[in-house]
N, C-alpha and C positions, 0 to 999 in steps of 0.2 A: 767669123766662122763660129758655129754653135757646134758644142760638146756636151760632153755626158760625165760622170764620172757615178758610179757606181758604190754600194753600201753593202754589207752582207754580216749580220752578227746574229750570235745566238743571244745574247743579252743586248738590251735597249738601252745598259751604261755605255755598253763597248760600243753600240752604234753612236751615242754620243759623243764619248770623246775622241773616234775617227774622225770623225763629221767636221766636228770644230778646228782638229788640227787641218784639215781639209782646208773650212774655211777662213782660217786664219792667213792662208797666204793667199787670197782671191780677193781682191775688189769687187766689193758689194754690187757697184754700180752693174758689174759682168753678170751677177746673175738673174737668171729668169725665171728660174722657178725651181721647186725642190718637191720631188713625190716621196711618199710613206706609205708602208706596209708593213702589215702582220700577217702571217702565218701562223697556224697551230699544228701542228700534225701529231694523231695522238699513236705513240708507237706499237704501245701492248696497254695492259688494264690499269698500272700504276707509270705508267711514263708518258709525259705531251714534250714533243720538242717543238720549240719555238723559232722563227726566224723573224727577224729585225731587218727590211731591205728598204732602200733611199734611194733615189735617184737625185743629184742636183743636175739642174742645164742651166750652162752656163756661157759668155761670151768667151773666145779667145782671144 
């Protein structure tokens, strides 16, 4: 069976060390592939917020 597992940070650290605790208990061989994105959305004249989003698919 194929899965998803989902990413969602405002920082690209926070989305990293999710990820890795993510992949720290998945066998490599399970996964198939992992998407990345960036987002900017800029709020007013002095503010951009950022989103950090991942997808892994992976085997169950």
């Amino acid at each position: 069976m194929i899965q998803v597992k989902l990413f969602d940070e405002e920082h690209e650290a926070d989305l990293e060390i999710e990820m890795n605790s993510f992949l720290e208990q998945l066998d490599e061989h399970k996964i198939v592939d992992i998407k990345y994105n960036i987002a900017a959305i800029k709020e007013d004249e002095e503010e951009q917020i950022y989103c950090f989003t991942a997808m892994v698919i992976y085997r169950a």
